[in-house]
Structures are given as C-alpha cells and as structure tokens.
ChimeraX commands (.cxc) that place a marker at each C-alpha (Angstrom):
marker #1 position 60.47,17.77,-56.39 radius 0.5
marker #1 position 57.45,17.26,-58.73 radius 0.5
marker #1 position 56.01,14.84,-56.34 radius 0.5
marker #1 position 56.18,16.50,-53.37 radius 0.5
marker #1 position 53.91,19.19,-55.51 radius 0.5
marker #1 position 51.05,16.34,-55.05 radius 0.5
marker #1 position 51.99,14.28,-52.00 radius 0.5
marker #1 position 53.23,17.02,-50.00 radius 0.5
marker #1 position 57.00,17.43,-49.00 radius 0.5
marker #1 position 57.84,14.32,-46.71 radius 0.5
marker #1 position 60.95,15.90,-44.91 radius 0.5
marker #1 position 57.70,18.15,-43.09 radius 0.5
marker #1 position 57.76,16.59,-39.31 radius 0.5
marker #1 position 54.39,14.36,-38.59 radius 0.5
marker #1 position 51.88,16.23,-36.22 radius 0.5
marker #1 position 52.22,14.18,-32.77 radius 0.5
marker #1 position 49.43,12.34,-31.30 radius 0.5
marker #1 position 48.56,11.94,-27.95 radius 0.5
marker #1 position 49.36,8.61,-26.53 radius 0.5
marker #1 position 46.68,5.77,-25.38 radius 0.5
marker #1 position 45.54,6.43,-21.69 radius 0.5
marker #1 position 43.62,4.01,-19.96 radius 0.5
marker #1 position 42.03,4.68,-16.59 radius 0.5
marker #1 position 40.16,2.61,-13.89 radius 0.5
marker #1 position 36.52,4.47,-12.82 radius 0.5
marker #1 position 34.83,2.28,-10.60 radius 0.5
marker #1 position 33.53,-0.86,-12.50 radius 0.5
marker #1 position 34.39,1.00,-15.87 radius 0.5
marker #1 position 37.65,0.85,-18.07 radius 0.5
marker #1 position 37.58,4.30,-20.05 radius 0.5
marker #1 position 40.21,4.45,-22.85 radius 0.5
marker #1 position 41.20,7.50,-24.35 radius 0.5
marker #1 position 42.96,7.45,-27.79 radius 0.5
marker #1 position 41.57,10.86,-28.79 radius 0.5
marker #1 position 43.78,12.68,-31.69 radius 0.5
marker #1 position 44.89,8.80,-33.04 radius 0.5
marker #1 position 43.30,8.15,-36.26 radius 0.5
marker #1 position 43.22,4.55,-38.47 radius 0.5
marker #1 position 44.75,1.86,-38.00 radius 0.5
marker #1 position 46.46,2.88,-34.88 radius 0.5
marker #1 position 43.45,3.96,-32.53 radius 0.5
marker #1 position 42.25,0.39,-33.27 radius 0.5
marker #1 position 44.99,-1.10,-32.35 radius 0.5
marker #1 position 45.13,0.94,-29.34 radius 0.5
marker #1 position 41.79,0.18,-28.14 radius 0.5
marker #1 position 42.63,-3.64,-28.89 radius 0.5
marker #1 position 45.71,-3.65,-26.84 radius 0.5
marker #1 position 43.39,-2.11,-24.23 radius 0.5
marker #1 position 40.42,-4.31,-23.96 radius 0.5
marker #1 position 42.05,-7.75,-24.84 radius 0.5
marker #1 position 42.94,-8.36,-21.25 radius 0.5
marker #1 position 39.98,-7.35,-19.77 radius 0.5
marker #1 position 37.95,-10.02,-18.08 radius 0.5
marker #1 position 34.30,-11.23,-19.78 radius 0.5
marker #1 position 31.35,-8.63,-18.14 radius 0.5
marker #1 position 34.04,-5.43,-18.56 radius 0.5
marker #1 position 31.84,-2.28,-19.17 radius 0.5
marker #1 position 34.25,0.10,-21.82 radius 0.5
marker #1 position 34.15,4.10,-22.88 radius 0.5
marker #1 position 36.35,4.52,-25.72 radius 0.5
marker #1 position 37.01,8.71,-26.63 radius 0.5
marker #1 position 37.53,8.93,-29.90 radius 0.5
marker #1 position 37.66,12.10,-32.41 radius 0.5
marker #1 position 38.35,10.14,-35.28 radius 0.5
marker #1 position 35.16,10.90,-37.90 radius 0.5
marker #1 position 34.96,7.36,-39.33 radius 0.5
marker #1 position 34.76,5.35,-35.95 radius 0.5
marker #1 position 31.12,4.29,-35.30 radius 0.5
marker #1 position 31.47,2.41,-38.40 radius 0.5
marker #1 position 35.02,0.92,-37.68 radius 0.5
marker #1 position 34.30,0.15,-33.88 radius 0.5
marker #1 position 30.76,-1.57,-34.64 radius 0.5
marker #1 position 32.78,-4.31,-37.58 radius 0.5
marker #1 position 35.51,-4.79,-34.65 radius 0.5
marker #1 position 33.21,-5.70,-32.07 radius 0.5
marker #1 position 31.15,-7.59,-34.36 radius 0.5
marker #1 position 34.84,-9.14,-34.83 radius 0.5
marker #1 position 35.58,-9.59,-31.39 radius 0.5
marker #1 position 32.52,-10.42,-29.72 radius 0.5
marker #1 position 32.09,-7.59,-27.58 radius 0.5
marker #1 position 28.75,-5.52,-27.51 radius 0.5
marker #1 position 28.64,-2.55,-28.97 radius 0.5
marker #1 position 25.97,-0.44,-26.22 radius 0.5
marker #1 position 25.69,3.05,-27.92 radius 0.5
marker #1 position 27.65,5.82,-29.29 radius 0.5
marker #1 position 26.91,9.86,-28.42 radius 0.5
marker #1 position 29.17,12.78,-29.77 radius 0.5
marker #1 position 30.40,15.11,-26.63 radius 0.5
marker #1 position 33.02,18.43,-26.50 radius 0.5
marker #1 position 34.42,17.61,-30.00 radius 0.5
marker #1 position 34.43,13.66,-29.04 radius 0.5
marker #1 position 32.98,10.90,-29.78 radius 0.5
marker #1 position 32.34,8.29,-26.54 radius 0.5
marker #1 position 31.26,4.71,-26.93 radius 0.5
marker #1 position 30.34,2.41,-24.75 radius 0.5
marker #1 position 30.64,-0.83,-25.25 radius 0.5
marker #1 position 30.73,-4.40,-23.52 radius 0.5
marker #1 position 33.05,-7.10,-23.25 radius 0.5
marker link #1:1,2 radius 0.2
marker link #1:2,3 radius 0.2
marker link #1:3,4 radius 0.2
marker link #1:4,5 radius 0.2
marker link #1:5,6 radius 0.2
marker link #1:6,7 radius 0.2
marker link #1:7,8 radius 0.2
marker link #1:8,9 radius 0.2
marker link #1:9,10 radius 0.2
marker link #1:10,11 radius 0.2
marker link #1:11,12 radius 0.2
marker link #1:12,13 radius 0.2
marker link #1:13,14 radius 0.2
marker link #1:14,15 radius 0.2
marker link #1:15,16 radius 0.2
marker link #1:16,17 radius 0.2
marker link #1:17,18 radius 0.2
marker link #1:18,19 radius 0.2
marker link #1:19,20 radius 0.2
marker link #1:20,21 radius 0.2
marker link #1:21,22 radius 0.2
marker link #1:22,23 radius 0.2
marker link #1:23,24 radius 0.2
marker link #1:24,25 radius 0.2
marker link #1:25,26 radius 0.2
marker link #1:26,27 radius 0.2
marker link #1:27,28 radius 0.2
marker link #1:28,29 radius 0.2
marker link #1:29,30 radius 0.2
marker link #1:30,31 radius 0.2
marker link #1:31,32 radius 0.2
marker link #1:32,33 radius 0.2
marker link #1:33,34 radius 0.2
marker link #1:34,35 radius 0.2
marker link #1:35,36 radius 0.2
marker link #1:36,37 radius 0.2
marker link #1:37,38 radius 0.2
marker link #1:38,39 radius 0.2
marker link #1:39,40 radius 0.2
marker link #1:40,41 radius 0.2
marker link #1:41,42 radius 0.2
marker link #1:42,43 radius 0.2
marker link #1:43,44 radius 0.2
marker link #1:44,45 radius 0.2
marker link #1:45,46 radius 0.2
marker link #1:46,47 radius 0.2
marker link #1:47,48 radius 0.2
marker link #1:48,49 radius 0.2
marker link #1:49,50 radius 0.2
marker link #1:50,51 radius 0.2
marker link #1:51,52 radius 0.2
marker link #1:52,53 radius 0.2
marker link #1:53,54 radius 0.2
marker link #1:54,55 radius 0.2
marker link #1:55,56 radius 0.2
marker link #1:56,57 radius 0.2
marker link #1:57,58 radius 0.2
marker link #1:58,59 radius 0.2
marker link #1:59,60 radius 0.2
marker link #1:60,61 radius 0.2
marker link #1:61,62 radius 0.2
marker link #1:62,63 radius 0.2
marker link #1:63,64 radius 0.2
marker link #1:64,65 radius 0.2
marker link #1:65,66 radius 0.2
marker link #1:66,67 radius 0.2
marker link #1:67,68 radius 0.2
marker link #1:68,69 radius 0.2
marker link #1:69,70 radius 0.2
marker link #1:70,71 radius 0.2
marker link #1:71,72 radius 0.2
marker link #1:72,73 radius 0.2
marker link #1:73,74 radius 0.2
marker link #1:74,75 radius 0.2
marker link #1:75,76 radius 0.2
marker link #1:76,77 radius 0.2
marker link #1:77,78 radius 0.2
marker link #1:78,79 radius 0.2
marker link #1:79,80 radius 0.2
marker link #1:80,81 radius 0.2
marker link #1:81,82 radius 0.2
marker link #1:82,83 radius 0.2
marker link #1:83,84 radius 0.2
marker link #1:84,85 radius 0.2
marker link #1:85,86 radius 0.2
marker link #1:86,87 radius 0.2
marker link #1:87,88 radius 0.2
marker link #1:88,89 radius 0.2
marker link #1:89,90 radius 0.2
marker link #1:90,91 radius 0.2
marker link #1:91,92 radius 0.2
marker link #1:92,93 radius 0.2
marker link #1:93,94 radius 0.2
marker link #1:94,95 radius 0.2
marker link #1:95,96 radius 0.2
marker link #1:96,97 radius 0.2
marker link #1:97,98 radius 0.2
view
C-alpha cells in the first residue's frame, strides 16, 4: 500500500521486549526494564517504586537513549531524589532515592 511505503508495513510482528524484573540486593531495590523504551519503561519503573517505603535506595537499568532527561522530570514529579546516573556494558544505571 502507498502508506506502508512511509510508515512501514504494519502486518511486520513488533520486536519483543524483555519484561520488568525487579530484584531485592540487600537494602537496594534494582529494577531492570532494559530493551523497554517510552512510555512503557516509565510506567514500569512507576509500578516498581510506588510501593516502596520512604528511605528506599533504587538502580534503574535502562538502555533507552532519552532517559536521564525523562527520569530526572519524573522524580522531580514524584518526589524522589534523583542521586546520579553512569553509562555501563551498553546500559545506563541510575540511582536514585525514594
């Protein structure tokens, strides 16, 4: 179809994305949502954090490009400190505080 010539044929199966996993390490929630990408890795990491207590140290892994920017307006959002951000083994991690 002529469209499909600009948007790409739709009937092409969406690449599959790892889901969310969140793991316990000592006093430290680490939440993985590594190969999500916007809006959903936010609302991942949201899901994730909400019912953690006040004091909660977080690492987020992340390898979406944008998500310094989108992380630091959510916890500005949210209340939650945003500690600091490094880029590992095709990853970013941030650490952040609840």
């Amino acid at each position: 179809m002529f469209l499909d010539r600009w948007f790409g044929d739709k009937s092409i199966e969406k690449k599959s994305v790892r889901p969310t996993a969140v793991e316990r390490r000592g006093d430290e929630v680490i939440v993985d949502v590594c190969g999500q990408t916007c809006p959903g890795y936010l609302l991942a990491i949201n899901h994730a954090v909400d019912p953690l207590p006040r004091g909660s140290r977080i690492k987020l892994l992340i390898t979406y490009p944008p998500c310094g920017d989108d992380i630091g307006a959510w916890c500005g959002a949210r209340g939650i400190t945003f500690v600091d951000m490094a880029h590992e083994a095709n990853k970013w991690v941030i650490s952040l505080k609840k």
